[in-house]
C-alpha positions as CSV (number, residue, x, y, z in Angstrom):
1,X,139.9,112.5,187.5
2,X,136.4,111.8,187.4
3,X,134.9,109.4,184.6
4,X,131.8,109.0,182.3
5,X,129.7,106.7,184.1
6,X,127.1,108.8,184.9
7,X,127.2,110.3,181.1
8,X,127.1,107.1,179.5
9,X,123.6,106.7,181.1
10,X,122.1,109.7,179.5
11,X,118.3,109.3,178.9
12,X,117.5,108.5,175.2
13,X,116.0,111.7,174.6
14,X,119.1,114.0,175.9
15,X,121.6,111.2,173.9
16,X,119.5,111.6,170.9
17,X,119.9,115.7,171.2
18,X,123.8,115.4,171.7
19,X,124.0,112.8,168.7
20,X,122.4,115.6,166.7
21,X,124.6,118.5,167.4
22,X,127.7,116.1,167.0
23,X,126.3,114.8,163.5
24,X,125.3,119.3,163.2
25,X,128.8,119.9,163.5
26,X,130.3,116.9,161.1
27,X,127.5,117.8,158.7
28,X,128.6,121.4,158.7
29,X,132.1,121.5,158.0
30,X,133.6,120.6,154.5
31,X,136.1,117.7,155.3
32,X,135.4,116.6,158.2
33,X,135.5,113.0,158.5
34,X,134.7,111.6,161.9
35,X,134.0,113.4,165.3
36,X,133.5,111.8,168.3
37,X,132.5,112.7,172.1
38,X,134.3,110.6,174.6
39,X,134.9,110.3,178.1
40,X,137.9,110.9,180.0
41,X,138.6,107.9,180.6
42,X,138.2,106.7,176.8
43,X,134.9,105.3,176.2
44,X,132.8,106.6,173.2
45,X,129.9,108.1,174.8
46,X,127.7,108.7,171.6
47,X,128.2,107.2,168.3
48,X,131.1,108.9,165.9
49,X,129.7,111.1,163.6
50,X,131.0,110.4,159.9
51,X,132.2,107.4,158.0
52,X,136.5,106.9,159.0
53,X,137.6,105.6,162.3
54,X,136.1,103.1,164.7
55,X,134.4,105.5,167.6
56,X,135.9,103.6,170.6
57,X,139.6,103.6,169.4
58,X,139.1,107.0,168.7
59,X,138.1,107.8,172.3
60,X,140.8,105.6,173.8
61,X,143.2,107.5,171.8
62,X,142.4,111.3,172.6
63,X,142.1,110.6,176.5
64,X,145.2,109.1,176.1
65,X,146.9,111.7,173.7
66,X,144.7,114.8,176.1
67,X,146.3,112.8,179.3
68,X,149.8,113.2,177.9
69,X,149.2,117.1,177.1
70,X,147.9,118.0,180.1
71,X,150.9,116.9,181.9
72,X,153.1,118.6,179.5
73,X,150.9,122.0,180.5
74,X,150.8,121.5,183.9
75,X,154.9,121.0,183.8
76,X,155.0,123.8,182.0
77,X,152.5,125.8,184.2
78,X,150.4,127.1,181.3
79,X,146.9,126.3,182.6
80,X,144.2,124.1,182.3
81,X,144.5,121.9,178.6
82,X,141.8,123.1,176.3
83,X,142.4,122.0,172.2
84,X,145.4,120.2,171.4
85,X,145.7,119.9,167.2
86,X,147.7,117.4,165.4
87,X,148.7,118.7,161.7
88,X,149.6,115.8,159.2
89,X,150.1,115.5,155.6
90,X,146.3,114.2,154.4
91,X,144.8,116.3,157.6
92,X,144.4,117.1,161.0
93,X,142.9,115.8,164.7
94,X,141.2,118.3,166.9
95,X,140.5,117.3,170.6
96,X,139.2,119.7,172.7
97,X,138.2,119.5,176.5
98,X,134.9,120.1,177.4
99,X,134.8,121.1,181.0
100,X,131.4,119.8,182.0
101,X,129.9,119.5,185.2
102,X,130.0,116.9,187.2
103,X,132.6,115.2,184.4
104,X,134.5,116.2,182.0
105,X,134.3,115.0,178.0
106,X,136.4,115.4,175.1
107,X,135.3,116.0,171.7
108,X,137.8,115.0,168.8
109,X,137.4,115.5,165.3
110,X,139.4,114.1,162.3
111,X,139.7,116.2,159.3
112,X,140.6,115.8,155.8
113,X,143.7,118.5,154.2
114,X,140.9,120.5,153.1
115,X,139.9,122.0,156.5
116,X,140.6,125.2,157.7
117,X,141.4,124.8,160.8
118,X,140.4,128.1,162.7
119,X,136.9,127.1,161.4
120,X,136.8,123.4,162.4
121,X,138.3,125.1,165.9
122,X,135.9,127.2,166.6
123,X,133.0,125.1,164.9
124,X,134.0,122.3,167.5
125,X,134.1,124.9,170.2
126,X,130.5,125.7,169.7
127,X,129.1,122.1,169.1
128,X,130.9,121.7,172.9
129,X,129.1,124.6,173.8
130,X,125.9,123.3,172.9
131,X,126.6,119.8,174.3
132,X,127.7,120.9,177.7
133,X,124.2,123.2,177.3
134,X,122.2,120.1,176.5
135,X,123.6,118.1,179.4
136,X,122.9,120.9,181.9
137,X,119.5,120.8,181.1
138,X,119.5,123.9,179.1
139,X,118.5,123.1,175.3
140,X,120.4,124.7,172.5
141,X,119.1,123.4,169.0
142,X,121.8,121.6,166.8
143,X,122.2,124.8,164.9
144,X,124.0,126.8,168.1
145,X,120.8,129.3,168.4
């Protein structure tokens, strides 16, 4: 599987933009406390966005927890891995695959109990949508418009 070499070397102004729709999408969303956009091969490739969790343990552990749940879809036949969502008494973890080209990322987000987590789903979808737009070279504002 390919890495994030070539993502961790992302001009300052295109970092800058996907810092933005990262802290967008954190700011947004009532109880989220940190989000984080990672490489597959578990480096932090922009600062985590919030105040809880250490950014590069948090990328080590989603390509690690993604690695294991793709091979439990692929044994199972179901398809490429998209969001996998851990549910635990004071909240929830999000990590979702972001299929860009050339390399794929991962974006996870840790939540407090008080998220709802269709809208931290689908909130997290479209701040991947924006970022894989941004790193394409077409520009979506932090806002998704």
């Amino acid at each position: 599987m390919a890495d994030g070499h070539d993502v961790r070397r992302l001009d300052p102004v295109t970092r800058e933009r996907v810092i933005r729709h990262l802290q967008a999408f954190a700011d947004d969303i009532n109880g989220v406390r940190s989000a984080v956009l990672a490489s597959v091969d578990g480096f932090a490739l922009v600062p985590a966005a919030g105040t809880h969790g250490n950014g590069e343990r948090l990328a080590a552990m989603t390509s690690a927890m993604l690695a294991l749940a793709a091979a439990v879809g692929r044994e199972l036949a179901l398809g490429e891995l998209e969001v996998l969502i851990l549910e635990a008494g004071e909240g929830k973890v999000l990590m979702l695959a972001l299929p860009c080209t050339p390399v794929p990322l991962l974006l996870m987000t840790a939540c407090d109990a008080t998220c709802v987590t269709g809208k931290v789903l689908w909130s997290a979808k479209e701040c991947g949508r924006n970022i894989m737009a941004e790193l394409s070279g077409s520009r979506a504002d932090p806002q998704g418009t």
